[in-house]
C-alpha positions as CSV (number, residue, x, y, z in Angstrom):
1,X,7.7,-10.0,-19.4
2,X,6.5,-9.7,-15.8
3,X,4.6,-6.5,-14.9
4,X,5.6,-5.0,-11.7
5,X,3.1,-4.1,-9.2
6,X,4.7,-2.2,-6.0
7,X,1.7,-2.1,-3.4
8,X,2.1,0.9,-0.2
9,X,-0.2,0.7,2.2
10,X,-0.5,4.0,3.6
11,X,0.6,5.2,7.0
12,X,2.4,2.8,9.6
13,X,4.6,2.4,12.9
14,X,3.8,6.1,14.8
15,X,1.3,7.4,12.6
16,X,-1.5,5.6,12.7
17,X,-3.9,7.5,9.7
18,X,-7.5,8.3,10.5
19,X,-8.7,6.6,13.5
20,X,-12.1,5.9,14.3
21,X,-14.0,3.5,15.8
22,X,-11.4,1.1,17.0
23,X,-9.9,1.0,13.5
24,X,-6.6,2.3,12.1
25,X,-5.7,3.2,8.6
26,X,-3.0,1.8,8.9
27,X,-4.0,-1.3,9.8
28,X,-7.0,-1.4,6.9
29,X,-4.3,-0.5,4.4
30,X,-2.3,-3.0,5.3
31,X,-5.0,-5.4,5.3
32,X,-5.7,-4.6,2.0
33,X,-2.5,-4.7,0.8
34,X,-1.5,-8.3,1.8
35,X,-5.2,-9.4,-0.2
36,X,-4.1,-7.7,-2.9
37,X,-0.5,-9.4,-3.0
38,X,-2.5,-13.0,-2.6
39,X,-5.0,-12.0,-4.8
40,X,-2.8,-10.9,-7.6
41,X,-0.3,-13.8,-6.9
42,X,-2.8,-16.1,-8.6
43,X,-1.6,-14.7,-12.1
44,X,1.3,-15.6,-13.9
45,X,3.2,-12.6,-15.5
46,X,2.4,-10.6,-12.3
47,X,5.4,-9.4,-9.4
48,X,4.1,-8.2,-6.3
49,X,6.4,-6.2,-3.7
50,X,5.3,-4.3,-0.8
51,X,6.1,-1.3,0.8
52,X,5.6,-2.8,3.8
53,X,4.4,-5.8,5.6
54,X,4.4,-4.9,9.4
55,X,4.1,-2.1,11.4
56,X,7.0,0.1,10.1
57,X,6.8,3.3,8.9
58,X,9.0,3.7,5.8
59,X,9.8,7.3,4.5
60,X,7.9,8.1,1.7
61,X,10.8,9.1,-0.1
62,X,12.2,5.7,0.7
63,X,9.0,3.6,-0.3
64,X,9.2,5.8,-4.2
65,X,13.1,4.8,-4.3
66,X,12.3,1.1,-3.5
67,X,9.7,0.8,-6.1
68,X,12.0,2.7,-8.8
69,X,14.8,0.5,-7.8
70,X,13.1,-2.1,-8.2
71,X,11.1,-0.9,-11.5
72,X,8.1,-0.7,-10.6
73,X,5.8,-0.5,-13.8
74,X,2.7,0.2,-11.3
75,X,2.8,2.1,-8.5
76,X,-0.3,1.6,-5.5
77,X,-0.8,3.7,-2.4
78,X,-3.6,2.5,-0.3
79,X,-5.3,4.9,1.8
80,X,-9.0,5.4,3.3
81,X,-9.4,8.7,3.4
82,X,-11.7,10.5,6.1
83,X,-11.1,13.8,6.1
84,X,-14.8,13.9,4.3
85,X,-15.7,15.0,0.6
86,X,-17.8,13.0,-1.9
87,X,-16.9,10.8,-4.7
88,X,-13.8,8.3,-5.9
89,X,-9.7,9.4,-5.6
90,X,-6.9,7.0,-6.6
């Protein structure tokens, strides 16, 4: 059987994340997010859906019902945090 991996990048359409430098969160996350779909799309047994894949902004109520409609058996919200402190979070 399959395993489910529901990917959210963080952030999207008005709200931007931490800005800084010319970058956007949202635009790192989503970065990530796509390499991570083509990355895991190389292994068989593995489903990849995304929260999004443009420049939307889904609810986050709405991205939590699309991965538990969907049955999501992992759940991954990409973020880069910069609000400071030391150390890893996931």
């Amino acid at each position: 059987m399959a395993k489910k991996v529901f990917l959210d990048p963080g952030h999207g359409g008005s709200d931007p994340g931490a800005v800084a430098n010319g970058l956007r969160e949202k635009d790192l996350t989503l970065a990530i997010a796509k390499a991570t779909e083509k990355y895991l799309k190389n292994y068989e047994g593995v489903s990849i859906r995304l929260s999004r894949t443009g420049d939307t902004k889904p609810s986050l109520s709405a991205r939590a019902k699309a991965a538990n409609d969907w049955g999501a058996d992992y759940f991954v919200s990409i973020h880069i945090n910069a609000g400071g402190g030391t150390g890893f979070e996931s």
